[in-house]
C-alpha positions as CSV (number, residue, x, y, z in Angstrom):
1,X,26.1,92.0,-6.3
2,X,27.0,90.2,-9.6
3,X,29.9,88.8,-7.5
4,X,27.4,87.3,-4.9
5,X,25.1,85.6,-7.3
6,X,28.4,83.8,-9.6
7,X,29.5,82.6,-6.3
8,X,25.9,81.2,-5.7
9,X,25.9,80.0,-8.8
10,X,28.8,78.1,-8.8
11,X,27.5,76.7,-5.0
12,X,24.6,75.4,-6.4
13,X,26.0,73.6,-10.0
14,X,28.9,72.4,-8.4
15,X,26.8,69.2,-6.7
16,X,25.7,68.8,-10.1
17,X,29.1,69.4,-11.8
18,X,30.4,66.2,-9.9
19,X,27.3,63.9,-10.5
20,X,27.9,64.9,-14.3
21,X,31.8,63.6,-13.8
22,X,30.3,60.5,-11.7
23,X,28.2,59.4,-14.4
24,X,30.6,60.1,-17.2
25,X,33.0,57.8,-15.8
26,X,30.7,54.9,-15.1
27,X,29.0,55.4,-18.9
28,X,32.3,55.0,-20.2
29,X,32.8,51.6,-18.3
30,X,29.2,50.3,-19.0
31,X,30.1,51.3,-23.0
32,X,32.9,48.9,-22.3
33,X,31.7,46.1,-20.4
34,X,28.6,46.3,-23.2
35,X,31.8,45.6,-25.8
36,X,33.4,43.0,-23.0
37,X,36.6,45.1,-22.9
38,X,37.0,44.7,-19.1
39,X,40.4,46.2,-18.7
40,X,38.9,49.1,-20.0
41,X,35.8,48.9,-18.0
42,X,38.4,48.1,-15.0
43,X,40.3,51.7,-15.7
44,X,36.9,53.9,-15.8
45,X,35.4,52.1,-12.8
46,X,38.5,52.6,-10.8
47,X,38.2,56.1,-10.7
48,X,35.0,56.1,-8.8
49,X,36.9,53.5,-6.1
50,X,38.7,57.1,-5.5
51,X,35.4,58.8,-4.6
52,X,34.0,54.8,-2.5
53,X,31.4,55.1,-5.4
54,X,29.0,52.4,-4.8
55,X,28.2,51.6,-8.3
56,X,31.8,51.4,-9.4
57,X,32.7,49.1,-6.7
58,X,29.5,46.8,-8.1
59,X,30.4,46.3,-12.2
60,X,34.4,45.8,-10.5
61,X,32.8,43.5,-7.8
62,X,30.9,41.9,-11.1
63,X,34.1,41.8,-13.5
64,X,35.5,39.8,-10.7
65,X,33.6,37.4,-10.4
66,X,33.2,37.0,-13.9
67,X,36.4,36.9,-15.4
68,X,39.1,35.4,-13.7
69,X,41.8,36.1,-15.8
70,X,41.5,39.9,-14.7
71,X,42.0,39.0,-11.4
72,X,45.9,38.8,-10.1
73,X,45.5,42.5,-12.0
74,X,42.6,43.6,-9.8
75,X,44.0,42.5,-6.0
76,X,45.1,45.9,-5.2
77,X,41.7,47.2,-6.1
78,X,39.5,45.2,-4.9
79,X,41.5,45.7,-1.8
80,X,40.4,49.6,-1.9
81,X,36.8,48.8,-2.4
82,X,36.8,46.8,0.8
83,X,38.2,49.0,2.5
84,X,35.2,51.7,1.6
85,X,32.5,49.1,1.8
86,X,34.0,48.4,5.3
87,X,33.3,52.5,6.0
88,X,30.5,52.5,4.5
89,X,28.9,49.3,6.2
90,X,29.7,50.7,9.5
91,X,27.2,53.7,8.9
92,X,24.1,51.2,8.4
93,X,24.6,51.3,4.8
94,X,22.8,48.0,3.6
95,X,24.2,48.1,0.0
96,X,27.5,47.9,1.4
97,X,27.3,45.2,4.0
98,X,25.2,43.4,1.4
99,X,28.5,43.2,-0.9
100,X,31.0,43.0,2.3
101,X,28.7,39.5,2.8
102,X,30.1,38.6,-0.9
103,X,33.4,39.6,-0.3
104,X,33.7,38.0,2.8
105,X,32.5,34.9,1.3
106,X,34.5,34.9,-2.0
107,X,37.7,35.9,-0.6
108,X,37.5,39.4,-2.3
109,X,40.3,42.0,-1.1
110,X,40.9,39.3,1.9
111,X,40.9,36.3,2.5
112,X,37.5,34.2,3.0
113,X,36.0,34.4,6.5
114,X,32.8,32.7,7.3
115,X,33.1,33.9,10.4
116,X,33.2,37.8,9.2
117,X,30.4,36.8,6.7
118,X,28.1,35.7,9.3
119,X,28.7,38.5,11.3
120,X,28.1,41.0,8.6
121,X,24.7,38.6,7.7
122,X,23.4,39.4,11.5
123,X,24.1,43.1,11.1
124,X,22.3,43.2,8.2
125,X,19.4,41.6,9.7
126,X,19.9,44.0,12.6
127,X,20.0,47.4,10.2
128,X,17.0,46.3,8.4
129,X,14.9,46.1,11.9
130,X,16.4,49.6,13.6
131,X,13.6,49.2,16.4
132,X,15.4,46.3,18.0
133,X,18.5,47.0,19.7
134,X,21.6,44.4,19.3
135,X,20.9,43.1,23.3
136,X,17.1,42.8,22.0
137,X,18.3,40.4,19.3
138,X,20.2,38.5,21.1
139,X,18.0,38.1,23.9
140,X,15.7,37.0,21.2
141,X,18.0,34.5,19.6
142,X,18.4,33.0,22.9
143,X,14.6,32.5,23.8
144,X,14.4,31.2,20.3
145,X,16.6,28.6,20.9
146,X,14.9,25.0,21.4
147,X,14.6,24.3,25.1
148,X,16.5,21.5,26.8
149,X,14.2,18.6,26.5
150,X,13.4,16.7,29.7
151,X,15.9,13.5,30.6
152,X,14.0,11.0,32.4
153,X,15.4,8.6,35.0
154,X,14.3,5.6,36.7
155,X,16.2,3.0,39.4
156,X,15.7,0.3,41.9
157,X,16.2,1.9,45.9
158,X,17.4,0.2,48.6
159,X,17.7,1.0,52.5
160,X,18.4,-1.5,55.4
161,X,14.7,-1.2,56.7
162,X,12.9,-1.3,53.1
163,X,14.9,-2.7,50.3
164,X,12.6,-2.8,47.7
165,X,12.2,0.4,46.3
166,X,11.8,2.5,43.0
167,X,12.6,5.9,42.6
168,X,11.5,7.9,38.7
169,X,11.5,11.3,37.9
170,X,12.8,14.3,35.2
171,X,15.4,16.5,35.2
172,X,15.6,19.4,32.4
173,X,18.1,22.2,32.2
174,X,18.8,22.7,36.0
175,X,15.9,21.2,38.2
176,X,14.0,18.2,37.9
177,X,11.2,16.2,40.0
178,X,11.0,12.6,41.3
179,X,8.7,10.5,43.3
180,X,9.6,7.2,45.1
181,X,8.2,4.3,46.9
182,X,9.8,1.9,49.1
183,X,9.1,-0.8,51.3
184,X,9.7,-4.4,53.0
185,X,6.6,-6.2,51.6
186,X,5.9,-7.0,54.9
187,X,2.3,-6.6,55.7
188,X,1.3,-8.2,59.3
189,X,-1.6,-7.7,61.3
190,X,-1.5,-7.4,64.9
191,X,-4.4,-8.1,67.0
192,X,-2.9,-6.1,69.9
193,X,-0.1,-3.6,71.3
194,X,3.1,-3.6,73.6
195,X,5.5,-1.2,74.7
196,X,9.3,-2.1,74.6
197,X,9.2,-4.2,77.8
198,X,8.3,-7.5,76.5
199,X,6.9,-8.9,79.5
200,X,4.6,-5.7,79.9
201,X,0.5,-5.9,79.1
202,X,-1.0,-6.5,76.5
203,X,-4.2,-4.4,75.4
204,X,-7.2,-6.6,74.2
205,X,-6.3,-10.6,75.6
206,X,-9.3,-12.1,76.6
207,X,-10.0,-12.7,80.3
208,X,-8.9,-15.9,81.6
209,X,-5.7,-15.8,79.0
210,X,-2.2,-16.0,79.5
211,X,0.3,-15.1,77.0
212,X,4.4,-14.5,76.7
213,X,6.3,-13.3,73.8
214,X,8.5,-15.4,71.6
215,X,11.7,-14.0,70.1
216,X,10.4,-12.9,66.8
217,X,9.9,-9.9,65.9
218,X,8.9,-8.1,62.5
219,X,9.1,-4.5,60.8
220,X,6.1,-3.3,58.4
221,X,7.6,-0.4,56.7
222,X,6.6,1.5,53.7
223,X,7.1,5.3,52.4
224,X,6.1,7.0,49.4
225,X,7.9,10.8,49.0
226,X,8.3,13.0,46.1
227,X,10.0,16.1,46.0
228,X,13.2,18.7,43.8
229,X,15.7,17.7,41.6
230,X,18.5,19.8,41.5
231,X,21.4,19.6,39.0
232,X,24.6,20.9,40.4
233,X,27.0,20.0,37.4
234,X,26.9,17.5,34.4
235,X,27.7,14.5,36.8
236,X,26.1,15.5,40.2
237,X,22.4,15.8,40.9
238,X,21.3,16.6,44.7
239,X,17.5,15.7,45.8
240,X,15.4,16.3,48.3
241,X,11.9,15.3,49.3
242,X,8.8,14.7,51.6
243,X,6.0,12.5,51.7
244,X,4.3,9.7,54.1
245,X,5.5,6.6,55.6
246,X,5.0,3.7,58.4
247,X,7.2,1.9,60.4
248,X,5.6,-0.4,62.8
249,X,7.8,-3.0,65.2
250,X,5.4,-6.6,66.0
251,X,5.9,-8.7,68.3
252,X,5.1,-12.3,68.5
253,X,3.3,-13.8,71.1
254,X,1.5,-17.0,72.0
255,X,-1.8,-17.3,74.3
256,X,-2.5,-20.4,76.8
257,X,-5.1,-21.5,78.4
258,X,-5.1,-19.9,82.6
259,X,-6.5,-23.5,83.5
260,X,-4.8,-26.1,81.2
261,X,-1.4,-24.3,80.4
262,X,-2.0,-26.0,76.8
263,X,-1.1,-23.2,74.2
264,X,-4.0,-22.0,72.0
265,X,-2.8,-19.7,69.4
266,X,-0.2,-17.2,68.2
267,X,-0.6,-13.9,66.9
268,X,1.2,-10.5,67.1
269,X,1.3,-7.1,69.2
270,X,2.5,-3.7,67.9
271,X,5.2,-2.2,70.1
272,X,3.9,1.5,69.8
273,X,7.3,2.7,71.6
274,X,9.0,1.7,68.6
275,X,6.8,2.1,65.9
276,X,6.0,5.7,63.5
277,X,4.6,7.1,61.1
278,X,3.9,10.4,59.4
279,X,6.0,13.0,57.6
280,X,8.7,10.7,55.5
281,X,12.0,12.3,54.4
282,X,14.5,11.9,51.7
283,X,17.8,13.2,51.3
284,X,20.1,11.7,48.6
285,X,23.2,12.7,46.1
286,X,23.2,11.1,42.3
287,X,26.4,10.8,40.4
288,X,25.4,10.6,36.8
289,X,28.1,8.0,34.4
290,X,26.8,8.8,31.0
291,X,23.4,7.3,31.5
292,X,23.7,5.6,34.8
293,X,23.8,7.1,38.0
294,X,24.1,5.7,41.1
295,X,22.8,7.8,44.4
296,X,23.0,7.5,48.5
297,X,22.0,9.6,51.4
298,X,19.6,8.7,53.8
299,X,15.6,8.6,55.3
300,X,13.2,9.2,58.2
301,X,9.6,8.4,59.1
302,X,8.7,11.3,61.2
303,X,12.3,12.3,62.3
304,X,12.0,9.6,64.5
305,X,15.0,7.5,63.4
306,X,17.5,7.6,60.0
307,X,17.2,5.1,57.0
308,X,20.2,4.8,54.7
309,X,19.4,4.8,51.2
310,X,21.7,3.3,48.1
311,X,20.4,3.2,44.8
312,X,21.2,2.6,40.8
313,X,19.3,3.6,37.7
314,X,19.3,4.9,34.2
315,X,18.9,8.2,32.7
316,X,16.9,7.9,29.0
C-alpha cells in the first residue's frame, strides 16, 4: 500500500518537478539579461531550446535582435528554435507562427523569405478564425478582389448598302453589350409601288396618265440592332445581335399627259419585290490592337439578303 501511494506521489510532483527545472533555468537567464550578460543569458536559455520551450526561444529571439555581436555565436541555435517553432506552428500554435513571421522576415535560422512570411501571415489569419476553412478563405479573397471594371468601345461601321454607321458598347471580364445604327441617309418618298418588271403597273397613277420608268433607281436603308459581346481571348471579341431594319428599292418614273405626250412630273415607285424590312441581324468578329480594334462579318434585314459589314474603333 505505502508502495502504491510513493508511486502516486511521484506521478503527481513529477509535472511539477519539471516546471520547477523550467523556471529555474529561464530565472537564471532573466538574472542575466537584467545584468546584460547575454552570453550567459544565451547558455541558460539554450537549455529550454532542448525542451522547444516557447519562452526561451523568445529572450534568444530578443538577444538577437538586439545584439548583433552575439550573433555568428548564436546561428546554430537559432537554427534549433526554428526548427521547433516550425513544429510547433504546424499544430495552430499562434505564438509560434507569430515569431516564425519574425524569423522569416529577419533571416533568423534561414535565410529571409517574404514569400514564407506571407504565407505564415495568412495562416495566422486563418488559425485565429478556425470557423472558416482554407477553401472558404480563399473563395473569400477572390470575391474580395476589385471586379474588372467595364472597357467601353465605340467605332464608325460600314457595309455596301449603309455605310454610315456607329456601333458602341461595354465589355467587362468575359461578355459585354453593344448597340448599333446604320444607314445610307437616304430618305425618299414614293408616291406609288412596282414589282421587278419595270414596265409592269403602277398602283395609284391617275386616270388619263401615262408613265415609264427612267433608269434610276435608289435604296432607303436603315437598321438599328443591339445584342452579346463575347470575349474569346485578350485580342478576339465575337458579337452577335438583333434588332429592326428597312430596305426599300425606288424606282424613278416620269408621268405624261395621255393627250399631249408633254411630260408633267417625276416621282418614285417602291419595288415591293425587292424591298424588306423587319428582324435585322448582325454577325461580326473584333480583333482588339491595344486600344483599337477593327471588326467584319456581315447583316440581314429579315434574312432576306446579306450585308457585309467592316468597321474600326477604339476601346477607352
Amino acid at each position: 500500500m505505502k508502495r502504491k501511494i510513493t508511486i502516486w506521489l511521484v506521478w503527481l510532483w513529477l509535472p511539477l518537478l519539471v516546471w520547477a527545472q523550467d523556471k529555474t533555468y529561464n530565472q537564471k537567464g532573466d538574472e542575466a539579461m537584467q545584468r546584460q550578460d547575454y552570453r550567459e543569458a544565451k547558455m541558460w536559455y539554450e537549455e529550454g531550446v532542448s525542451q522547444c520551450d516557447a519562452y526561451s526561444i523568445k529572450q534568444l529571439t530578443t538577444i538577437w535582435l538586439q545584439n548583433e555581436k552575439m550573433r555568428p555565436s548564436m546561428r546554430s541555435l537559432m537554427n534549433k528554435c526554428l526548427n521547433c517553432l516550425n513544429v510547433q506552428a504546424t499544430e495552430n500554435d499562434t505564438t509560434a507562427i507569430e515569431q516564425l513571421i519574425v524569423y522569416y522576415t529577419e533571416g533568423i535560422g534561414s535565410p529571409a523569405s517574404d514569400e514564407l512570411a506571407d504565407y505564415w501571415k495568412e495562416k495566422l489569419e486563418l488559425t485565429r478564425h478556425p470557423v472558416v476553412s482554407y477553401e472558404e478563405y480563399v473563395r473569400r479573397m477572390e470575391l474580395e478582389k476589385p471586379a474588372e471594371p467595364m472597357k467601353f468601345f465605340v467605332g464608325y461601321m460600314y457595309s455596301m448598302e449603309m455605310p454610315y454607321g456607329i456601333t458602341f458598347g461595354g465589355v467587362k471580364k468575359r461578355f459585354g453589350w453593344y448597340a448599333r445604327f446604320k444607314t445610307n441617309m437616304s430618305f425618299k418618298d414614293n408616291l406609288t409601288e412596282c414589282n421587278n418588271n419595270n414596265g409592269g403597273q403602277l398602283m395609284g397613277v391617275p386616270a388619263g396618265t401615262t408613265y415609264r420608268f427612267t433608269n434610276n433607281r435608289e435604296v432607303n436603308a436603315y437598321a438599328a440592332t443591339a445584342g452579346l459581346v463575347v470575349k474569346c481571348t485578350p485580342w478576339l471579341y465575337a458579337s452577335v445581335g438583333l434588332g429592326y431594319g428597312n430596305r426599300s428599292v425606288l424606282y424613278e418614273y416620269i408621268t405624261t399627259d395621255f393627250q399631249t405626250g408633254a411630260d408633267q412630273s417625276t416621282a418614285w415607285a417602291k419595288n415591293t419585290d425587292a424591298s424588306y424590312s423587319g428582324v435585322a441581324g448582325d454577325i461580326d468578329l473584333m480583333l482588339k490592337f491595344g486600344p483599337i480594334f477593327v471588326s467584319g462579318g456581315c447583316s440581314t434585314v429579315n434574312f432576306q439578303y446579306i450585308d457585309l459589314n467592316a468597321g474600326v474603333g477604339v476601346f477607352f
